[in-house]
C-alpha positions in Angstrom: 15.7 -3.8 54.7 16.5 -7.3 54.4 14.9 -9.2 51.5 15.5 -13.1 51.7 15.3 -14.8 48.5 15.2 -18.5 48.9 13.7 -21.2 45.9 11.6 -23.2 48.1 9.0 -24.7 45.9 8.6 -25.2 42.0 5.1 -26.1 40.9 4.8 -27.1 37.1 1.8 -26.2 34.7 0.2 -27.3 31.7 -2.2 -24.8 30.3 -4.3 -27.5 29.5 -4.5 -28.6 32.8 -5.8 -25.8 34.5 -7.1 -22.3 33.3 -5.4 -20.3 36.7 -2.4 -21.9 36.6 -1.0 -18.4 37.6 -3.4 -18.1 40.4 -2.1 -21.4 41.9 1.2 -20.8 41.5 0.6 -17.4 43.8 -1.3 -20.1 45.8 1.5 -22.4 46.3 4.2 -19.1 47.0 1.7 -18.3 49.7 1.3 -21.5 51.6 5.0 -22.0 50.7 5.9 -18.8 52.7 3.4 -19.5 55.6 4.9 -23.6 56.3 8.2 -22.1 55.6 7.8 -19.4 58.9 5.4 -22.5 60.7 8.8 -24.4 60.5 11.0 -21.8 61.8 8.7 -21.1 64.8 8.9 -24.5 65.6 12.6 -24.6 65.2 12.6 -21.6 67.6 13.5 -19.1 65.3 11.8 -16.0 64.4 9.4 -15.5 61.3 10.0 -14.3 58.6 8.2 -10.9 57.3 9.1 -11.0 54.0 10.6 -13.5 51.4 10.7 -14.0 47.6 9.7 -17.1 46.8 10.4 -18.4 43.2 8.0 -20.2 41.0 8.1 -22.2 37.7 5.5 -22.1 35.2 5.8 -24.5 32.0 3.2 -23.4 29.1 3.5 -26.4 26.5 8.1 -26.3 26.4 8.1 -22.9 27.3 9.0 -22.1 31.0 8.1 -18.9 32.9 10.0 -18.0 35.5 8.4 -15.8 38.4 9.7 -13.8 41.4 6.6 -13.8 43.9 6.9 -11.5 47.1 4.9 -12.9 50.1 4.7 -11.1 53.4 3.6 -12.1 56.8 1.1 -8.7 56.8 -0.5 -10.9 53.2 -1.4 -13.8 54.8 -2.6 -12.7 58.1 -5.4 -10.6 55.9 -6.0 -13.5 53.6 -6.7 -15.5 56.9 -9.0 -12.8 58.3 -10.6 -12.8 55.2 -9.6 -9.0 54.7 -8.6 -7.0 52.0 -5.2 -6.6 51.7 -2.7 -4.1 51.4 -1.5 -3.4 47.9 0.8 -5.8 47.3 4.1 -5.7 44.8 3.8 -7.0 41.3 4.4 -10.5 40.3 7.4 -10.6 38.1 7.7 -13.0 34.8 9.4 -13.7 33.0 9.0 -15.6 30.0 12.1 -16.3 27.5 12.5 -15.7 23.9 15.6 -16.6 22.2 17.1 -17.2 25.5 15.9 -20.7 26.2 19.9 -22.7 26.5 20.6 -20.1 29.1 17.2 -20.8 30.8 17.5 -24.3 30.6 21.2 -23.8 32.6 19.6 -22.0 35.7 17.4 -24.4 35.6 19.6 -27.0 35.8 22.0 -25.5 37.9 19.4 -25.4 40.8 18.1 -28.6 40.8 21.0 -29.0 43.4 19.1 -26.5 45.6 15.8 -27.1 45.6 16.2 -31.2 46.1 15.0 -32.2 42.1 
């Protein structure tokens, strides 16, 4: 099994602003995933079935960190307007008394994802 992991798109947050901000983070992974395989079939290239996409979440200075699976089987049923296949957990995670180290990553991949 090959699992690519890519950081292709970093939403931010505010509790304030929205309720679901965890729902429209899973929102943007999706329609991340699906532009990211529309691009490669344009390119030529074949789609991808799977792929982590990773996901940013500040509540007030805290960030969240999540690892969000997407596959191609997902979005075909959520464009049929079927029920899906189970799908695997959304991982967070949110830091405690880690924050300097958190900060770093996050720093270190601005570089990557074009910030």
């Amino acid at each position: 099994m090959v699992l690519v992991s890519r950081l292709d798109n970093v939403k931010r947050f505010r509790q304030s602003q929205s309720p679901d901000a965890q729902a429209q983070l899973v929102a943007q992974a999706l329609a991340a995933f699906s532009n990211n395989n529309e691009q490669r079939v344009e390119a030529g290239r074949i789609p991808l079935d799977t792929q982590i996409i990773l996901g940013i979440m500040i509540v007030g200075t805290t960030p969240i960190f999540y690892r969000i699976p997407v596959t191609r089987d997902l979005i075909e049923h959520i464009a049929q307007g079927t029920y899906p296949p189970p799908m695997p957990p959304i991982e967070g995670m949110k830091p405690l008394d880690s924050r300097y180290q958190i900060l770093s990553c996050y720093e270190a991949s601005k570089p990557i994802i074009g910030i």
